[in-house]
C-alpha positions as CSV (number, residue, x, y, z in Angstrom):
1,X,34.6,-16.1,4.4
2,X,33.4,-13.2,2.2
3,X,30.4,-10.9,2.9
4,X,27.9,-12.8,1.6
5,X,28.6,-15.5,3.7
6,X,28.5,-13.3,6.9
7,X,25.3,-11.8,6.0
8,X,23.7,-15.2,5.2
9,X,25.7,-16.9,8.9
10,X,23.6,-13.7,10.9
11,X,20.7,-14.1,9.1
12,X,20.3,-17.6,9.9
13,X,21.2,-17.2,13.6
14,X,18.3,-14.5,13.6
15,X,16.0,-16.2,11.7
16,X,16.8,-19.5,13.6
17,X,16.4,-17.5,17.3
18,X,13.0,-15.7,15.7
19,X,11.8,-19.4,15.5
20,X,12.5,-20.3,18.9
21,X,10.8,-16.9,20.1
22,X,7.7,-18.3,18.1
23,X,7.3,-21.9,19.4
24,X,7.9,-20.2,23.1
25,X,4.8,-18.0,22.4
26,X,2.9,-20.9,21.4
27,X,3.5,-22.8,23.7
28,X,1.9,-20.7,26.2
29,X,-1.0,-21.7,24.5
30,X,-1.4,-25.1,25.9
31,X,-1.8,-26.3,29.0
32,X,1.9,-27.1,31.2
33,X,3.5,-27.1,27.8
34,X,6.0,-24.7,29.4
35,X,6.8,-27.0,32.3
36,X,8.2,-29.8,30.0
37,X,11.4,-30.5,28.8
38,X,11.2,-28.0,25.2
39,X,9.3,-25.8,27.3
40,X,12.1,-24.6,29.8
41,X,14.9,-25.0,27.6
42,X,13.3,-22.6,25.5
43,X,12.7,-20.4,28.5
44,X,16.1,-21.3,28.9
45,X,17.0,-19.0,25.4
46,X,14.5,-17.2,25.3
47,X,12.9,-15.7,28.1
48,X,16.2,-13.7,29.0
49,X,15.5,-11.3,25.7
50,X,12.2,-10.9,26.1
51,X,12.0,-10.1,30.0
52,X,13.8,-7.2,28.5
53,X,10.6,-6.1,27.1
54,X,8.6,-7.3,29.6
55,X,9.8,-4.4,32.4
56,X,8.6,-2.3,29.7
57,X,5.4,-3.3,28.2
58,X,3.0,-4.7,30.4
59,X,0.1,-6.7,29.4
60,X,-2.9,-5.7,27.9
61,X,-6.0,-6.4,30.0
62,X,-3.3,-8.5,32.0
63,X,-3.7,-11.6,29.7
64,X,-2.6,-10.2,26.2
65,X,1.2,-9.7,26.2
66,X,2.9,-7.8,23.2
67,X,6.2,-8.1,24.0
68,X,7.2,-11.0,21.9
69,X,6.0,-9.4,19.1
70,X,7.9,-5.9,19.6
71,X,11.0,-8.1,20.3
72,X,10.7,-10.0,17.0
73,X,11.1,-6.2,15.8
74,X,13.9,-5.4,17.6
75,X,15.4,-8.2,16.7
76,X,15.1,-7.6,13.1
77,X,15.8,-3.8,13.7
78,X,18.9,-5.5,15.5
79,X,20.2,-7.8,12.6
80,X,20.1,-4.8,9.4
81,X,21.8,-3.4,12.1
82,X,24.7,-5.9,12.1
83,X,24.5,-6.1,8.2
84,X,25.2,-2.3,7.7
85,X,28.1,-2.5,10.3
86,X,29.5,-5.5,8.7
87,X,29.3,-4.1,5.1
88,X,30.8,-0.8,6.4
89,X,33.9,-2.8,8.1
90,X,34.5,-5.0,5.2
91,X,33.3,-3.2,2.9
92,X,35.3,-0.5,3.4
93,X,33.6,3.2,4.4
């Protein structure tokens, strides 16, 4: 497994978890979606990374709730975080 491939592996993990952190947000949207079956195992995934942001950011007006988008940030601030790491370990320094 060369760099490329680890680079392309975490991108795909992000992109694939920045998906999930999408459809939960929508979901919200509609009525009891998140009581279903999708609804709570995507709570399930996802509600553990953004209650992180939660205790942080509270709502605005008490309805409109940024976190999810400042943890899709993160998470991208996150993952050229992991690809500069993993270029400097196999890379070499």
């Amino acid at each position: 497994m060369n760099l490329s491939d680890i680079n392309s592996l975490i991108g795909t993990l992000i992109q694939i978890y920045t998906y999930l952190i999408i459809a939960y947000v929508l979901l919200s949207w509609l009525p009891n979606a998140r009581e279903s079956f999708i609804g709570e195992l995507l709570g399930k995934i996802v509600e553990p990374y953004l209650s992180i942001f939660r205790k942080f950011i509270p709502p605005i007006g008490g309805m409109l709730d940024l976190s999810p988008i400042i943890a899709l940030i993160a998470l991208r601030f996150v993952g050229y975080g992991i690809f500069a790491i993993i270029e400097m370990i196999v890379g070499g320094f």
